[in-house]
Structures are given as structure tokens and as C-alpha cells.
C-alpha positions as CSV (number, residue, x, y, z in Angstrom):
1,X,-21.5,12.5,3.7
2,X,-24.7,13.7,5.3
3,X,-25.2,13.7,8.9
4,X,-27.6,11.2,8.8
5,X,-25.0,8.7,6.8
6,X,-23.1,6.3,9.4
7,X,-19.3,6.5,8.9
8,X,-18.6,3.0,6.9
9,X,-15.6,1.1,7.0
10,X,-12.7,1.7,4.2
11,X,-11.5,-1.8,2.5
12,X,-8.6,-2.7,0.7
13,X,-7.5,-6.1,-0.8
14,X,-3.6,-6.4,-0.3
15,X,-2.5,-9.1,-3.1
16,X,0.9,-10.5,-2.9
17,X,1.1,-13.7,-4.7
18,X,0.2,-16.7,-3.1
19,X,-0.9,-14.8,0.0
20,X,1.0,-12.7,3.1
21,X,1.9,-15.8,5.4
22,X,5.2,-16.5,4.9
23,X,4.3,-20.3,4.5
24,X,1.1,-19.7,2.6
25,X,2.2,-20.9,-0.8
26,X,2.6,-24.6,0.7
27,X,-1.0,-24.4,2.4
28,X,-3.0,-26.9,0.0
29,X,-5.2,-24.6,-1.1
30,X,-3.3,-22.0,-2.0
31,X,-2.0,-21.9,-5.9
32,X,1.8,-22.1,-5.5
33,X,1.6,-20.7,-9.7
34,X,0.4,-17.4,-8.6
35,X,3.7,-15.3,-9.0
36,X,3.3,-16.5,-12.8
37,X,-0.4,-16.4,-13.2
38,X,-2.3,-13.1,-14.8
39,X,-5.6,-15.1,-14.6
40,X,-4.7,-15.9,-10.8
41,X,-5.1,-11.7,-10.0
42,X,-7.9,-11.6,-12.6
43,X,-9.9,-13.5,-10.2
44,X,-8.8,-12.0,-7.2
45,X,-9.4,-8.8,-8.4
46,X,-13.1,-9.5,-9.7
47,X,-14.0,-11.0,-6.6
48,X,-12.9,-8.2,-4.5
49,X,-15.0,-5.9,-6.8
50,X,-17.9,-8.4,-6.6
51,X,-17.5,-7.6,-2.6
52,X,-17.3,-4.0,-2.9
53,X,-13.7,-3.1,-1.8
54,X,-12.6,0.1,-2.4
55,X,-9.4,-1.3,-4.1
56,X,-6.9,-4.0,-4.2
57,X,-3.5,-2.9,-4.0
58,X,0.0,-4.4,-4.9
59,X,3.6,-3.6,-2.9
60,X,7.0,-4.0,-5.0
61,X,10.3,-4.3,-4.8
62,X,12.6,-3.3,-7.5
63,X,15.3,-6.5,-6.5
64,X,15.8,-10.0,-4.5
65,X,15.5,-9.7,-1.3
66,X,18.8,-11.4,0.4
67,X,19.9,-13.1,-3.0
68,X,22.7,-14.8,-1.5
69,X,20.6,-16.5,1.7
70,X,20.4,-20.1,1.9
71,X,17.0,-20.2,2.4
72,X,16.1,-18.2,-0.9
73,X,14.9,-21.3,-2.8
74,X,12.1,-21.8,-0.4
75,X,10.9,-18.6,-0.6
76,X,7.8,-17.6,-3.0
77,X,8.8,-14.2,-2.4
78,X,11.3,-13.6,-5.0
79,X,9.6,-13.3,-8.4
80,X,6.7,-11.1,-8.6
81,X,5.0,-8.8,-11.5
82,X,6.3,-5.5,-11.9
83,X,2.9,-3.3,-10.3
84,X,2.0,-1.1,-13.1
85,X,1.9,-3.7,-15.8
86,X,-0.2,-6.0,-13.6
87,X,-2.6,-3.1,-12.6
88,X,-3.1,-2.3,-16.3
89,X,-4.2,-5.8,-17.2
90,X,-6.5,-5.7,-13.6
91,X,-8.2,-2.0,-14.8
92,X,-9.0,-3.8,-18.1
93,X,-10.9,-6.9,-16.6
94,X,-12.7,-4.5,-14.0
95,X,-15.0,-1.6,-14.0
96,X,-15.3,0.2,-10.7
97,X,-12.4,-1.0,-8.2
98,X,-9.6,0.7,-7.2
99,X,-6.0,-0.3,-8.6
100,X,-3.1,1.0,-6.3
101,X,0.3,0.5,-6.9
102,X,3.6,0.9,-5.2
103,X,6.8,2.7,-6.6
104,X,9.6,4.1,-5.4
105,X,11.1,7.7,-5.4
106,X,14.4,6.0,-4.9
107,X,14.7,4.5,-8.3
108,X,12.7,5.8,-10.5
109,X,12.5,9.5,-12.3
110,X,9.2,12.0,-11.5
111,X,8.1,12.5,-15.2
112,X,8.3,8.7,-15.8
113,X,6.4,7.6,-13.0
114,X,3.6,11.1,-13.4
115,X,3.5,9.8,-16.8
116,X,2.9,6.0,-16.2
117,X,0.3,6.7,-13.2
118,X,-1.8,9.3,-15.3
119,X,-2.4,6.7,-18.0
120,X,-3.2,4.2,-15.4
121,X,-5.7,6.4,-14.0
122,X,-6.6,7.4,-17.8
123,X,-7.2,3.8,-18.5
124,X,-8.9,2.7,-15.5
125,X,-11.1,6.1,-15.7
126,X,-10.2,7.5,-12.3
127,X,-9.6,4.5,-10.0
128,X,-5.6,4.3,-9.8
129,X,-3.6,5.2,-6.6
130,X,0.6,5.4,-6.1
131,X,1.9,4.2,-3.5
132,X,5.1,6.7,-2.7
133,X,7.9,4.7,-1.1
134,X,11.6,5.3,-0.2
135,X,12.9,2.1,-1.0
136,X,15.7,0.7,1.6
137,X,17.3,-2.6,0.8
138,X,21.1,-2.9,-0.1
139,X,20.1,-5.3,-3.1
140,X,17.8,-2.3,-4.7
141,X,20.1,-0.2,-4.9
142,X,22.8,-2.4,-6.2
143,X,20.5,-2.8,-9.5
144,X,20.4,1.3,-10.2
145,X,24.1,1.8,-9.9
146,X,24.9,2.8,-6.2
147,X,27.2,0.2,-4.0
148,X,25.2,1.6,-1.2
149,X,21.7,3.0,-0.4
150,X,20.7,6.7,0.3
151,X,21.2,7.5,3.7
152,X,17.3,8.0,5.5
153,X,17.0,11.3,5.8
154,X,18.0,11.8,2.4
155,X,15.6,9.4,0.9
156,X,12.6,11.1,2.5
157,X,14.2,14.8,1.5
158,X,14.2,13.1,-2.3
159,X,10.6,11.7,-1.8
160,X,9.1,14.9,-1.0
161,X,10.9,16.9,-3.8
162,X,9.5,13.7,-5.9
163,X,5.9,14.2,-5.0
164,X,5.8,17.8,-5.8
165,X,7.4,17.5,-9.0
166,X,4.8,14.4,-9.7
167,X,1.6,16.3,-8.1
168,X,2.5,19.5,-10.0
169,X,3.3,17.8,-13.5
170,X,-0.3,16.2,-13.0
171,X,-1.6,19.3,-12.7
172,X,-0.1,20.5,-16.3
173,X,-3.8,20.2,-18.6
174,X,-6.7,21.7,-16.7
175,X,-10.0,19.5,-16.2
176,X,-11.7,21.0,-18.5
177,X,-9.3,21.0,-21.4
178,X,-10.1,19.0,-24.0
179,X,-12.4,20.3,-26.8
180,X,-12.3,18.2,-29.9
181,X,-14.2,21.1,-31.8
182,X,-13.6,19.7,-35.3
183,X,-15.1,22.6,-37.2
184,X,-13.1,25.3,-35.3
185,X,-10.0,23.4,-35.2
186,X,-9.6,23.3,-32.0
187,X,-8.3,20.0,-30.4
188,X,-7.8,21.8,-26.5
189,X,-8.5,25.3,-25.0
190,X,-5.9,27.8,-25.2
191,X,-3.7,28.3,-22.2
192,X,-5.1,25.5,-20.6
193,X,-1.5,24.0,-20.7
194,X,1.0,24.3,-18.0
195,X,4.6,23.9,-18.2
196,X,6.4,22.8,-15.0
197,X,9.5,24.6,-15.0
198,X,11.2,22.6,-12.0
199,X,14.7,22.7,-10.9
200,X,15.3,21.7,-6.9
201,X,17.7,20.2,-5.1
202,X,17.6,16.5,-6.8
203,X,15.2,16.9,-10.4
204,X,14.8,19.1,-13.1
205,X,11.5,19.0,-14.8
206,X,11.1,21.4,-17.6
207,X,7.4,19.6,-18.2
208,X,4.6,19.6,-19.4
209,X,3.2,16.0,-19.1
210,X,2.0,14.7,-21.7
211,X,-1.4,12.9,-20.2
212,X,-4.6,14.5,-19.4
213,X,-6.2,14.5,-15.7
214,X,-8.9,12.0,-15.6
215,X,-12.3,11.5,-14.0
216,X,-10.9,11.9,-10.5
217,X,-8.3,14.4,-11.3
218,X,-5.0,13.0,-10.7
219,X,-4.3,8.9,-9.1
220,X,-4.6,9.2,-4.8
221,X,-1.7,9.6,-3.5
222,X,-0.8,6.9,-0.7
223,X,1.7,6.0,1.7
224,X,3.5,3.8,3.9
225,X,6.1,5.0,6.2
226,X,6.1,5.2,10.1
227,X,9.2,6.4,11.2
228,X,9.6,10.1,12.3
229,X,10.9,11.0,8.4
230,X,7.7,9.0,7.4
231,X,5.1,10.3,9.4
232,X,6.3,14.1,8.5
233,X,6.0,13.0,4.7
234,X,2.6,11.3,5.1
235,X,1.4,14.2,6.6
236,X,2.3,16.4,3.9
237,X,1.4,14.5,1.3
238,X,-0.6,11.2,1.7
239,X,-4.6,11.4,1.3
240,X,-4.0,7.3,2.4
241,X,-1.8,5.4,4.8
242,X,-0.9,2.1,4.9
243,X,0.7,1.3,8.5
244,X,1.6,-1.7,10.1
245,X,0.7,-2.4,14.3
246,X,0.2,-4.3,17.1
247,X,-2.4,-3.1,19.3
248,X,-5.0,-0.6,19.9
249,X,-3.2,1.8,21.7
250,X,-0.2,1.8,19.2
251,X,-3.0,2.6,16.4
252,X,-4.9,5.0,18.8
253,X,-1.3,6.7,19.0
254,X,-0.4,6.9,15.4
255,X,-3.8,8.1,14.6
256,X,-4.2,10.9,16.6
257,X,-0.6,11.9,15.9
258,X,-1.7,11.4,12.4
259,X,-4.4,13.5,12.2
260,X,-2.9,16.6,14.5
261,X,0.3,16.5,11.7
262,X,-2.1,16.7,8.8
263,X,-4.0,19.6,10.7
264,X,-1.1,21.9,10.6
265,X,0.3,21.5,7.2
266,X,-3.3,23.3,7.1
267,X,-4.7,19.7,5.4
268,X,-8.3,18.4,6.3
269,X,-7.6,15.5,8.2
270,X,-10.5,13.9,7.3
271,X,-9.0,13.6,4.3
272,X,-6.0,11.4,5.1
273,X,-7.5,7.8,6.3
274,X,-5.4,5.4,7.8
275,X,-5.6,1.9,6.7
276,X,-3.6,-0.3,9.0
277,X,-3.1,-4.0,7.5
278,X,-5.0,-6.4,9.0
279,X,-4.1,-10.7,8.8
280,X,-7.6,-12.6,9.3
281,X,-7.8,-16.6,9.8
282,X,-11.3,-17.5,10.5
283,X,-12.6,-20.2,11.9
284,X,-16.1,-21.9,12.4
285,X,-15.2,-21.3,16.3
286,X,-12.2,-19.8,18.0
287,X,-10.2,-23.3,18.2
288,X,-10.9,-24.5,14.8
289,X,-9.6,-20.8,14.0
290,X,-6.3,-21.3,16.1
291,X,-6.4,-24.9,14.3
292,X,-6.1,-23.3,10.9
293,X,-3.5,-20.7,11.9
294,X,-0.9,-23.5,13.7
295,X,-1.8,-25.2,10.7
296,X,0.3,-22.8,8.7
297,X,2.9,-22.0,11.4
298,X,4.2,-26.3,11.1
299,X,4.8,-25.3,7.6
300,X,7.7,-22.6,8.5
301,X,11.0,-23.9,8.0
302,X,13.5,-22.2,10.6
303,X,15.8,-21.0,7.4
304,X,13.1,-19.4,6.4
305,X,11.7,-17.6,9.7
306,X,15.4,-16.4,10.2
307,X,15.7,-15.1,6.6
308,X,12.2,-13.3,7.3
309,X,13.5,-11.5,10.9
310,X,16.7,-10.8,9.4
311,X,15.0,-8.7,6.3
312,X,13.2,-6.8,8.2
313,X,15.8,-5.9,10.6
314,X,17.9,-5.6,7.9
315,X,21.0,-7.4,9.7
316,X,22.6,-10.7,8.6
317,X,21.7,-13.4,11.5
318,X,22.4,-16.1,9.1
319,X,24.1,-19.1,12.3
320,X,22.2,-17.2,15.3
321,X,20.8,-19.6,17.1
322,X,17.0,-19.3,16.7
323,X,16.0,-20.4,20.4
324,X,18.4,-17.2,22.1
325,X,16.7,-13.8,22.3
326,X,17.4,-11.1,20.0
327,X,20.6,-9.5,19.5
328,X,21.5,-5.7,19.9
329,X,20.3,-4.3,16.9
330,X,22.8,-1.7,15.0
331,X,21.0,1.3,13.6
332,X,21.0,0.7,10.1
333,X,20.1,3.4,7.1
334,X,17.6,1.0,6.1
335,X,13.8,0.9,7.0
336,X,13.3,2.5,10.5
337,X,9.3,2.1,11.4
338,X,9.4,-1.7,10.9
339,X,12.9,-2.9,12.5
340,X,11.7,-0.5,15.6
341,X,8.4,-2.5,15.6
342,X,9.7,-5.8,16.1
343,X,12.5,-5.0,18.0
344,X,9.9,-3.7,20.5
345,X,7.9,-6.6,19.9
346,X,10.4,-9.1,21.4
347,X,11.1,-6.9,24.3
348,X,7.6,-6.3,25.7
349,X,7.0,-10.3,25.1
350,X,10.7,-11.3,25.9
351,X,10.6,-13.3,22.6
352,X,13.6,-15.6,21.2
353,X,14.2,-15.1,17.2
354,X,11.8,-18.2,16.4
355,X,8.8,-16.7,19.1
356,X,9.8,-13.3,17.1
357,X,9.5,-15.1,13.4
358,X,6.0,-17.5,14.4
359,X,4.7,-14.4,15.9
360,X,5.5,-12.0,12.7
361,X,4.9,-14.8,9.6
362,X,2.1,-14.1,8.7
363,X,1.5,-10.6,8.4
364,X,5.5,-9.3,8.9
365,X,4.6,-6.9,11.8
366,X,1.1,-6.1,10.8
367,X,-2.2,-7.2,13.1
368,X,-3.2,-10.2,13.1
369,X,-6.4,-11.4,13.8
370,X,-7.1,-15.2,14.7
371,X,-11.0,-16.2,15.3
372,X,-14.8,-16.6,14.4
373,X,-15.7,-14.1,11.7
374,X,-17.8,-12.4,14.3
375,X,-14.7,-11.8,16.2
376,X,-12.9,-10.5,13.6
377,X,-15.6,-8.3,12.4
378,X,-16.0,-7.3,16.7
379,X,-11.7,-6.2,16.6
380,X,-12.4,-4.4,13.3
381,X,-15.2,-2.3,14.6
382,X,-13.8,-1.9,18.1
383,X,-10.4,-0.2,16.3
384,X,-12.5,1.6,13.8
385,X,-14.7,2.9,15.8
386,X,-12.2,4.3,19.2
387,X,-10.3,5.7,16.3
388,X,-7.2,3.8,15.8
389,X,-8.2,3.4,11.8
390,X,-10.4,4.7,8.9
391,X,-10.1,0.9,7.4
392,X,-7.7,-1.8,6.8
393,X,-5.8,-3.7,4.0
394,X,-6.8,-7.2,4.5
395,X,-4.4,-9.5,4.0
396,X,-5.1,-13.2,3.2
397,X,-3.0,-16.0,4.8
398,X,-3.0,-17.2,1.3
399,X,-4.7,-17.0,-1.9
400,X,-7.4,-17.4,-3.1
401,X,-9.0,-19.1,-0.5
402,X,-7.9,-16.3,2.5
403,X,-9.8,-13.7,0.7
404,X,-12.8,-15.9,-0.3
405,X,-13.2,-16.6,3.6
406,X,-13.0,-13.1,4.3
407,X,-15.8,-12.0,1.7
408,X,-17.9,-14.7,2.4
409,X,-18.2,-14.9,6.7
410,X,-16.8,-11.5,7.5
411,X,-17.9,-8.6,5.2
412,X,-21.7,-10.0,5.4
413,X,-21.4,-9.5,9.2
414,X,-19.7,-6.0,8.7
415,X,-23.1,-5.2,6.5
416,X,-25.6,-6.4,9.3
417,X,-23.9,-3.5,11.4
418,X,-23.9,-0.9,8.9
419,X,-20.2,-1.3,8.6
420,X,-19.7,-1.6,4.7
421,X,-21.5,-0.6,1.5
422,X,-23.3,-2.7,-0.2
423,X,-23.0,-1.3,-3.4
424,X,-20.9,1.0,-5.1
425,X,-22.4,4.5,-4.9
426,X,-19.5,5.7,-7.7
427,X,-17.1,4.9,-9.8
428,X,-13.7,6.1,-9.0
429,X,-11.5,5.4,-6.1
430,X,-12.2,9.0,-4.7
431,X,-15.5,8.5,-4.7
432,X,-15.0,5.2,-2.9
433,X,-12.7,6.6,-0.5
434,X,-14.9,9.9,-0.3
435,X,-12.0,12.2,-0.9
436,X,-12.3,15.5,-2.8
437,X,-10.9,15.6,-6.8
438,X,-7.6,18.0,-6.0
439,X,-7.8,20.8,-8.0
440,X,-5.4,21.9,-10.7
441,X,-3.0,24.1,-9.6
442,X,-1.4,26.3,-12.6
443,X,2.1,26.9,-13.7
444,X,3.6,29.0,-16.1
445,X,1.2,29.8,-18.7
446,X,1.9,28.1,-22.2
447,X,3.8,31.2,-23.8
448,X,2.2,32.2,-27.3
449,X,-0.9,29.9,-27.2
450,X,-3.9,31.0,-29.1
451,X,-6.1,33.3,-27.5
């Protein structure tokens, strides 16, 4: 970016089903068939490239959240597509949008998941990004053999060893391998292969993969946690962070903490953006806004708000009385950031566990915004620009409608500030983001290739 070029706002469209408020699939506009409905993300999808976003993006979880809670069964939570399939289908029915996907280092194996993200990124020609997790519910584990989960710091010691292995086994072709010289008969250069050779502490990769880098190198590499484990991880590794908070000073905080982290791991910081989510409902004015929002709020059933606090806290509170504040919380092995969050939350605002649940439906600990567009598009700017975010992953009340607001009232009044492209100026989601293709970094030499 020259001088001359104003910094622009980085956009991501965060699809989950029939949209992020817990409520959203009985809104009447929102189609309550999403969870089953390829054509439903299709749409999504094109619309968001019609707008320009960098990417849409998809979370996962490899289980049901609190099988055994009564208020399961009015929850449109519990069936979802598996990410990678979904993106496959979305890379085919788009041409220039990003496709980022979570998976976990928990559950999965670093060949299989190097393997499946270099042929998303083949397939989409450079626009796929992984979202690294440590996954942390009880239920997750349960379905991959273990009674119980890793223990934290474990998980985030596996996750690291994961992304090396991954980022390295990408790296096993160079860029400029391929040769296809039919009269030679040569298919790819000599020694332009790289086995892996890897044995740590929890893998053993002998590689090499068996997909080529693509147009942007290798898929960006993204992630999502907050704790003290997470933020050392991110630092490392992420070139994207999705983060969940409350006000400005809590994003100033994590930014600039952020940014110092990625410094000394000798990593350009401008090359880690922070995305934090962001939960719009706009209005004509300011009251028809709040109209809207309580509007979804009457549709929460209690079951359901306590089911929501007591995931995230990952406690049981199943018969608390939703009207009594918040009990001592235990420390738990499960997902640190996010309990911390809202157990702060209800102590600055002295909430009870239905104040904690109303206040953290619709966007589960992540900002939420409630106004005119020009408001919204004022808070976005205002945190972009006293450097509390690079961008944000908007995520709609519900779907479609949510994100059809957005694109329609907000993102025009983004563009009148110089705030957001108006058209592509590449085609893969490095471009987009404007980070640098990584370059392949050799292993051992491919012994007795042709010379």
C-alpha cells in the first residue's frame, strides 16, 4: 500500500446457520431450513462477494453441544455442515471471495487437515484460510475416544506442534514446480520436492504432501483464542485473529498487546490484523433499531438463555435460578478467554444469569452494535481507527436478512468515507487482506531426484 492509499477497513462475513442471535431462527424472516440448505449459503456467499468482503467464514464444532440439556430441542444450534465440505461447494459457486474454515488441532491429524486445506485453496485458486482451534468441550472429546478433554496447556502445546508440522508440509513442492514439459518428460523440476521428516513431541510426519501450493502459496492461517496460551499462539502463528470484546479499551488493550507479541517473535505486525466480531441491528433511527433488537430478545426462552451461559462457562446451571447473580465459577480445563469475558461482564454490570444471557444472545460475548447505519458505521470507524481493530467479522442477528441490511445501509456509508473498496483490486484472499505469499521454506532434499 502506497502512502498515498488510505488504510481501508478489513470485512468478513461470519455465517452460522440461521444467523448469531441465539433466537434468530424464530425471527420471521429468517429461514429456520438453513442448517439443511446448500442453496441457503450459496446465496449468502454471492452476496457477500457482490459487496466486496474479503471472505465469509464458518466456525465448527466436531459434537453437540450439551446433548443431554433440556433445552436442546429448541436450539438451531445442533446440526450444522461439516466446514470443508460446505466451503468446497461455496469456492465453486464464487470467483474471488475468501472461504475460511475452522478445524481443530484437537481432533484431527496434521497431514489430513494440510492435505484437505491445500486442495481447498487449490480449488478456490488462492482464497482459502484455516481457522486453528483447540477445541474444549467434554462432548468433543467423547466422540474421538477420550472420557475427558486435554488439559489447556496441553492443547495449545499440541496446536503449535500442529501448525508447524501443517505450515511446513505446505511448504513440501516449491512455487515454481510444476513443468508439464511433455517432450522432455518432465512432469515437475527436479529437487523441487521436500520431504518433511517430522517427529516431535505429539506427531510424526514423514511427508511429503501430496498437493501443490497455489496462487497465494499456502491457505492464511487464522485464529481465535484470547487467553494467555492463546494470545502466545496467535502471535506465533496467526496472520488473522478473530477475537471477541466489549469495549474500546478492552480492544485497544488486546491490540497493542497483540501487535508488541507479534514484534518479538520477529513477525511484522502489520501483518497479523485483528478482526474482532461485530453484532449489527440497524434501524431507520436509533429506537426503531432498539425496536428490532427487543424484538428478538421476547423470543428467548429462559431454557435456552441458561443453556447459552452455561456453555460458555462450561458449568452445569441447569435449576439456578435465573433472576440470582452469578455463581463462583470453578476453573475449568475448558475455554478460558470467553468464560473470563463474561464472568467479568456480570461483575462490572452486577448482572443476574438472565441480564448475563439478554445481554450476551446475540453475539455470545462479542460487540454488539444497536442503531442507525450511520452509527454503526461511526463505532466501526471510531475502533478502527484508535486502533482497537484492523476489521471485523460481521455477524447477522439472522439470515439472510441481517446481512442484506448490513450491505445495503452500512457498507455504502463505509464507502462515502473511504472506509471499504469498492471493487476487488485481486483475486486471492492475501491480496484482499494485503498480506505477503509466505515463502517456501525447504526440507530435506528429495534424495536421488534427477538432476
Amino acid at each position: 500500500m502506497s502512502k498515498s492509499q488510505k488504510k481501508q477497513i478489513k470485512l468478513g462475513a461470519f455465517l452460522m446457520q440461521t444467523g448469531h442471535h441465539i433466537a434468530g431462527w424464530r425471527h420471521p424472516d429468517a429461514d429456520a431450513h438453513a442448517s439443511f440448505s446448500f442453496q441457503h449459503y450459496a446465496e449468502l456467499a454471492k452476496r457477500a462477494e457482490a459487496a466486496k468482503f474479503d471472505a465469509v467464514f464458518l466456525a465448527d464444532s466436531v459434537g453437540v453441544r450439551q446433548p443431554d440439556n433440556p433445552a436442546l430441542f429448541r436450539s438451531a444450534r445442533s446440526f450444522h455442515f461439516e466446514p470443508l465440505t460446505l466451503l468446497s461447494g461455496l469456492a465453486a459457486v464464487t470467483e474471488k471471495i475468501g472461504v475460511i474454515g475452522t478445524a481443530s488441532t484437537s481432533f484431527n491429524e496434521p497431514y489430513t487437515l494440510a492435505r484437505q486445506f491445500a486442495s481447498l485453496d487449490q480449488l478456490s485458486n488462492g482464497r482459502a484460510g484455516w481457522n486453528l482451534v483447540t477445541s474444549s468441550s467434554g462432548e468433543e472429546a467423547k466422540n474421538y475416544g477420550l472420557e475427558t478433554h486435554y488439559a489447556h496447556q496441553t492443547r495449545y502445546q499440541r496446536a503449535q506442534e500442529f501448525h508447524d508440522v501443517v505450515t511446513r508440509l505446505w511448504s513440501s513442492w516449491d512455487d515454481d514446480t510444476y513443468v508439464g514439459d511433455k517432450e522432455q518428460g518432465i512432469y515437475f523440476k527436479p529437487k523441487s520436492l521436500h520431504p518433511l521428516h517430522h517427529r516431535g513431541q505429539f506427531f510424526s510426519v514423514a511427508g511429503p504432501l501430496n498437493v501443490a501450493r497455489s496462487a497465494q502459496g499456502h491457505p492464511v492461517v487464522v485464529q481465535a483464542g484470547a487467553s494467555e496460551a492463546g494470545r502466545s499462539l496467535a502471535a506465533a502463528t496467526a496472520e488473522v485473529i478473530f477475537v471477541a470484546h466489549q469495549t474500546l479499551e478492552e480492544g485497544q488493550s488486546f491490540y497493542k498487546d497483540i501487535k508488541n507479541r507479534v514484534a518479538a517473535f520477529g513477525r511484522n505486525p502489520d501483518h497479523t490484523l485483528i478482526m474482532p466480531g461485530a453484532f449489527p441491528v440497524i434501524g431507520e433511527s436509533r429506537a426503531h433499531a432498539q425496536e428490532k433488537f427487543e424484538q428478538l430478545q421476547n423470543l428467548i426462552h429462559p431454557e435456552v438463555g441458561l443453556a447459552l451461559v452455561s456453555s460458555l462457562l462450561g458449568i452445569d446451571l441447569t435449576g439456578v435460578d435465573v433472576d440470582s447473580p452469578l455463581p463462583a465459577i470453578p476453573e475449568t480445563e475448558g475455554a478460558k478467554s470467553r468464560r473470563q469475558l463474561l464472568v467479568d461482564l456480570a461483575g462490572r454490570e452486577q448482572l443476574s444469569i438472565r441480564d448475563l444471557y439478554l445481554k450476551i444472545a446475540g453475539a455470545r460475548g462479542h460487540w454488539q452494535l444497536v442503531g442507525t447505519a450511520n452509527d454503526i458505521a461511526d463505532q466501526l470507524q471510531h475502533w478502527f481507527e484508535s486502533h482497537a481493530a484492523d476489521g471485523f467479522n460481521i455477524m447477522a442477528p439472522w439470515l439472510p436478512g441481517g446481512l442484506i441490511e448490513f450491505i445495503d445501509h452500512v457498507l455504502p456509508e463505509l464507502r462515502r468515507r473511504g472506509l471499504f473498496r469498492t471493487e476487488y483490486s485481486g483475486s486471492t484472499l492475501r491480496e484482499h487482506l494485503g498480506l505477503p505469499i509466505p515463502v517456501a521454506q525447504p526440507h530435506q532434499r528429495l534424495q536421488g531426484a534427477v538432476a
